[in-house]
C-alpha positions in Angstrom: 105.7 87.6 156.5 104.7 91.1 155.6 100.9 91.5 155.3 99.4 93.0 152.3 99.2 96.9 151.8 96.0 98.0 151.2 96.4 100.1 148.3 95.0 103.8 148.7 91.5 104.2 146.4 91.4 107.2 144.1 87.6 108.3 143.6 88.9 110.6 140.7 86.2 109.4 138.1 89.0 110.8 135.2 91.1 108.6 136.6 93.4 107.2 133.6 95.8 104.1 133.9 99.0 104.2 133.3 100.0 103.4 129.4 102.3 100.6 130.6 100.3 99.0 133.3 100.5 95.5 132.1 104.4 95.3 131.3 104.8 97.1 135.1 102.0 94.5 136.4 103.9 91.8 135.1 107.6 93.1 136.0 105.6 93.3 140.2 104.4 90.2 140.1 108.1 88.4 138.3 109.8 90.0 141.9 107.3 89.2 144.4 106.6 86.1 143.3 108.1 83.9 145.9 106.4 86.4 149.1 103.5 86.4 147.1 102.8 82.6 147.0 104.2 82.3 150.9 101.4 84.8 151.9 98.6 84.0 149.2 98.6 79.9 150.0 98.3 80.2 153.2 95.3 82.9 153.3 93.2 79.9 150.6 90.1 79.0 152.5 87.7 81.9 151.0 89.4 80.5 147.5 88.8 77.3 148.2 85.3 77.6 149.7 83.8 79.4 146.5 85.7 76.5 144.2 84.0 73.8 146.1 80.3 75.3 145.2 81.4 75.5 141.5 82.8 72.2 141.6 79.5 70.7 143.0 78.1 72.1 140.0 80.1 70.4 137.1 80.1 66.9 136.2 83.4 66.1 138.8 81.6 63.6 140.9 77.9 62.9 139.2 79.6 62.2 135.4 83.5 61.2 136.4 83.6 60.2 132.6 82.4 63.2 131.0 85.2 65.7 129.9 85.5 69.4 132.0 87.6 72.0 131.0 88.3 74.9 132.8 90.1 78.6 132.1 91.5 79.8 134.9 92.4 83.6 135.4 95.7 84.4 137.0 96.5 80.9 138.6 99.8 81.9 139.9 101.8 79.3 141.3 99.0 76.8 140.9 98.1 76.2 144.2 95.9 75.3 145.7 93.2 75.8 143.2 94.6 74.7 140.1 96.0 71.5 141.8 92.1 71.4 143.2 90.9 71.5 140.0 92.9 68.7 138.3 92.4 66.5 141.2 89.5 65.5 139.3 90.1 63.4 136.2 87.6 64.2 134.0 89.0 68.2 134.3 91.1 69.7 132.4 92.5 73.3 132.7 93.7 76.2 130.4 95.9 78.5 133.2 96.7 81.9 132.5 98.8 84.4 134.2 100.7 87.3 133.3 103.3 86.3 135.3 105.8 83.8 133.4 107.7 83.8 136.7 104.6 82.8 138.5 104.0 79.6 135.8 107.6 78.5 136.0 106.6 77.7 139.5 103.0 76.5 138.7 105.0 74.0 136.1 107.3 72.7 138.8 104.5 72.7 141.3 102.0 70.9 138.9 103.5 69.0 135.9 106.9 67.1 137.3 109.1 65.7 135.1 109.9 62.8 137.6 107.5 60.9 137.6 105.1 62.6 135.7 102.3 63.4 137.6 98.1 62.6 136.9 98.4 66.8 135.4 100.0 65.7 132.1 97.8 66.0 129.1 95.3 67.8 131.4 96.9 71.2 132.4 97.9 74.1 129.6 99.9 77.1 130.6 99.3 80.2 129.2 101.5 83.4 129.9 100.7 87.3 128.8 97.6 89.5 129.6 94.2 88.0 129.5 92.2 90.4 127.7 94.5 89.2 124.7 93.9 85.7 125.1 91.8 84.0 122.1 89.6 80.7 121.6 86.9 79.7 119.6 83.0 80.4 120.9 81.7 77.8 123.4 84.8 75.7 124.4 85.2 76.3 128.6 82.5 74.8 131.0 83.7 77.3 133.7 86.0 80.6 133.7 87.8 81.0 136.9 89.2 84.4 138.3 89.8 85.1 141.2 91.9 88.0 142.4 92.7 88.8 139.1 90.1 90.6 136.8 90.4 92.9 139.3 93.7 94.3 137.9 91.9 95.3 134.6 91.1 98.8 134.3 87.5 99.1 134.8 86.7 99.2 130.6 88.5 96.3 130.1 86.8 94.5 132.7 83.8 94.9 131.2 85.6 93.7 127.8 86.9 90.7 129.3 83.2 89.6 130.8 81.9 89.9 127.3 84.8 87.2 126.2 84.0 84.8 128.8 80.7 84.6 127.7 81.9 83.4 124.3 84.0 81.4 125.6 81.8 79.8 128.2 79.8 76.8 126.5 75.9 77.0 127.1 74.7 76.1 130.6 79.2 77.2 131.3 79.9 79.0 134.8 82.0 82.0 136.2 83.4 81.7 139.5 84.9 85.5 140.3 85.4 88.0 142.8 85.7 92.0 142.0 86.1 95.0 144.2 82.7 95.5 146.5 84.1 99.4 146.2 83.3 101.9 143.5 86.7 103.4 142.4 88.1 104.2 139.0 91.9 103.1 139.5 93.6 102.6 142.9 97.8 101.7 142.9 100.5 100.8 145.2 104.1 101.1 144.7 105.0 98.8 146.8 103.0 96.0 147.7 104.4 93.2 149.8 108.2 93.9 149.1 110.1 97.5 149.5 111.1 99.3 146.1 108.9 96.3 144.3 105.5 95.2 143.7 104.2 98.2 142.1 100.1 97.3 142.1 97.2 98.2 140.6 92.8 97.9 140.7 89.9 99.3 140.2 86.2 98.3 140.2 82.8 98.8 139.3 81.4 98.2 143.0 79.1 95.7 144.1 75.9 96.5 142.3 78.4 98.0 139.2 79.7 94.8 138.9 76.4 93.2 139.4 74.8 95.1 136.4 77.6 94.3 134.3 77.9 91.0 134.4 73.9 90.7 133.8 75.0 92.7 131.4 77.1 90.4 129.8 74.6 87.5 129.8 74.8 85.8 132.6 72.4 84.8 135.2 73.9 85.8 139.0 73.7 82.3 141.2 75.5 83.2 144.1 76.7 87.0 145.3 78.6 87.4 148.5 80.5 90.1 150.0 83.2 89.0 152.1 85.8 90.9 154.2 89.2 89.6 153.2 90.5 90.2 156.3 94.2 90.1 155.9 93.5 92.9 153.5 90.6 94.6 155.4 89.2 95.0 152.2 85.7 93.7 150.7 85.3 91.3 147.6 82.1 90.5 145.8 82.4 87.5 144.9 79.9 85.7 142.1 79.0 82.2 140.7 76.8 83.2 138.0 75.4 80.8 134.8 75.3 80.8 131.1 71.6 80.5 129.4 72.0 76.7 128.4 70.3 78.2 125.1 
């Protein structure tokens, strides 16, 4: 297995993205699919270490009877985090991705036809960019992105913080990570497979990020940087509240 590229920051502040970033976005991650998931699942422990301190933070294990639900940002394949988070029955979870390649699998990986599995009823797939999704004020106890929001040009990531905090009932969590580097727009053309996996980020940096989110209305619980070491690269990642009022 190929490890990742790390893509080449530009610290050009005029820095525009390309017009047709998403449909490219989506085209990369409909080929790479299949590497992607071989190399992602098996680098899960910082994933699964942050969704373990949100989880001990929602009514999983205190209130098994009281109703959860969940938006998750670019689930991919579904594993392990969505399967995580519908391991709990009180949970259920809206998962987007841009990727309808990438939900074909998380379908077959999550919601079998023979026999049905405990997801049915419980798990929502949702395909096309995020900015674009729409709900009604108030209706997710917790957002989930991880290594996703990250592909939003910098504006829109701003744009999509303000949405989760509609979105996000009072007292409603955000469990993210975002780029611990200050760049306007970084790509790579091809990221984990030759001639495919044309890629692209950008961030705000760590206190950027930081502000925004405060920004946004949210209260910052946890903030760590961590080296994500196939990638050599540094994340921020953040657990941060709602005002319950």
């Amino acid at each position: 297995m190929a490890e990742q590229t790390a893509p080449p920051l530009d610290p050009n502040p005029q820095y525009d993205p390309p017009a047709d970033l998403k449909s490219r976005m989506k085209a990369s991650y409909d080929a790479i699919a299949p590497k992607y998931n071989e190399w992602t699942v098996s680098h899960s422990a910082t994933r699964l270490r942050y969704l373990d301190q949100l989880l001990s933070r929602l009514p999983t294990t205190t209130s098994p009877s009281a109703p959860v639900s969940v938006l998750e940002l670019g689930a991919g394949c579904g594993l392990p985090v969505t399967q995580k988070l519908l391991a709990h029955a009180n949970l259920s979870v809206t998962a987007n991705d841009i990727s309808s390649a990438q939900l074909s699998i998380a379908r077959a990986n999550l919601l079998p036809d023979d026999p049905p599995g405990p997801a049915h009823g419980r798990l929502t797939l949702l395909d096309g960019d995020m900015l674009a999704l729409d709900f009604a004020p108030a209706v997710f106890d917790a957002v989930v992105g991880m290594y996703s929001i990250i592909h939003l040009p910098r504006a829109e990531q701003v744009e999509m913080l303000r949405k989760i905090v509609a979105w996000l009932k009072p007292g409603g969590w955000l469990l993210a990570n975002f780029a611990a580097d200050e760049f306007a727009g970084a790509e790579a053309q091809n990221w984990l497979e030759e001639e495919k996996g044309w890629m692209f980020w950008s961030g705000w940096g760590s206190e950027g990020t930081l502000e925004k989110v405060r920004e946004a209305g949210l209260e910052v619980v946890v903030r760590e940087t961590v080296e994500d070491l196939p990638d050599e690269k540094f994340f921020l990642w953040i657990l941060a509240k709602k005002s319950e009022s």
